[in-house]
N, C-alpha and C positions, 0 to 999 in steps of 0.2 A: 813314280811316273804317272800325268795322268796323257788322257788322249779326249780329241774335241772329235772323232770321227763322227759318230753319232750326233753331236749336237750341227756339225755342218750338214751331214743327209737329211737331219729335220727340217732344217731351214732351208735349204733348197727345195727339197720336195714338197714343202709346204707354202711357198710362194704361188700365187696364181701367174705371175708374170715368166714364170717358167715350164709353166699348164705346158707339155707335149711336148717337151725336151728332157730325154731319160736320162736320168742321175746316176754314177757308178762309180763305187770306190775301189780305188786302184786302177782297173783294168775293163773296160769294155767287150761283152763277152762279144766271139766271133760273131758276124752277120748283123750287128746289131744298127741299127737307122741314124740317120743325122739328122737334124743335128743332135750331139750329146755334150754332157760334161761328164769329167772323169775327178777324182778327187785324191791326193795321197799326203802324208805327211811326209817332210821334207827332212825336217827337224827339230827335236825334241829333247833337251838338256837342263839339267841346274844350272840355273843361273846366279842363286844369293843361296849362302850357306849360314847357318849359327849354330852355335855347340855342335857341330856336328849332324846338324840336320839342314834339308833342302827346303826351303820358303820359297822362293821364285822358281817357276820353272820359264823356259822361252819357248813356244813352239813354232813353227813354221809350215801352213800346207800352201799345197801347188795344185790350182782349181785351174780342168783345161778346157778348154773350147773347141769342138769340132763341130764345123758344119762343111757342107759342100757351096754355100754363099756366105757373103761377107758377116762374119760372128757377133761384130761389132754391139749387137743391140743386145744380146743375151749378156756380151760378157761384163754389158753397163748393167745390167739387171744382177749379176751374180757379183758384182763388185756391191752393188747396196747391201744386197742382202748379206755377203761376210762383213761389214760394217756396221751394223746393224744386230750382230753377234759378237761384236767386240772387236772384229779383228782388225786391222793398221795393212795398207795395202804396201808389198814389200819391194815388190817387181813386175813389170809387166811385160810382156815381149810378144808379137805378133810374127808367126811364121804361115811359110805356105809348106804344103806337104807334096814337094815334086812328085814323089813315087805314088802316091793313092792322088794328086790333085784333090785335098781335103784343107781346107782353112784350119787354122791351128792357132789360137788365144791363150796363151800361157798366163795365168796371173798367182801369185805369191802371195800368202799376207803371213803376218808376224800376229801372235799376242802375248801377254807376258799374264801369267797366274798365278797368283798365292796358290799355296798348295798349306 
């Protein structure tokens, strides 16, 4: 198994176009400021096998957008930037968050990795 968690917090937090928007993986600790992104892997499996061993892996994370105005700009800027790391964009979907009234940017990407 491997995991890209680390190499997605580099390139987020290393981007200037994301200068003052706090990066979190998994879970955003309580009280913390808008806007943010949140990070988690979605899924992570063998995908090509030989003799017995895994070559391909598939993984999949879910990079989210919270802000309290329209996210739209950050989540073009975090869309380059996983592209930009390899990744293939897998799904995207835009919610509102009745209960907190917070803007919510869902985005998805795929990559596939020798191992």
């Amino acid at each position: 198994m491997i995991t890209l968690k680390s190499a997605i917090y580099v390139a987020l937090t290393g981007d200037k176009a994301l200068e003052g928007v706090d990066i979190y993986a998994e879970k955003a600790p309580s009280g913390s400021k808008y806007p943010r992104v949140t990070y988690f892997e979605v899924t992570n499996y063998d995908a090509r096998f030989a003799d017995d061993k895994t070559y391909v892996v598939m993984l999949i994370y879910q990079i989210d957008v919270w802000s309290k105005t329209n996210p739209d700009s950050i989540a073009v800027e975090v869309d380059r930037i996983m592209k930009t790391i390899g990744f293939v964009a897998h799904n995207r979907i835009d919610l509102y968050e009745d209960d907190t009234k917070i803007y919510h940017r869902a985005l998805r990407y795929r990559i596939v990795k020798e191992v």
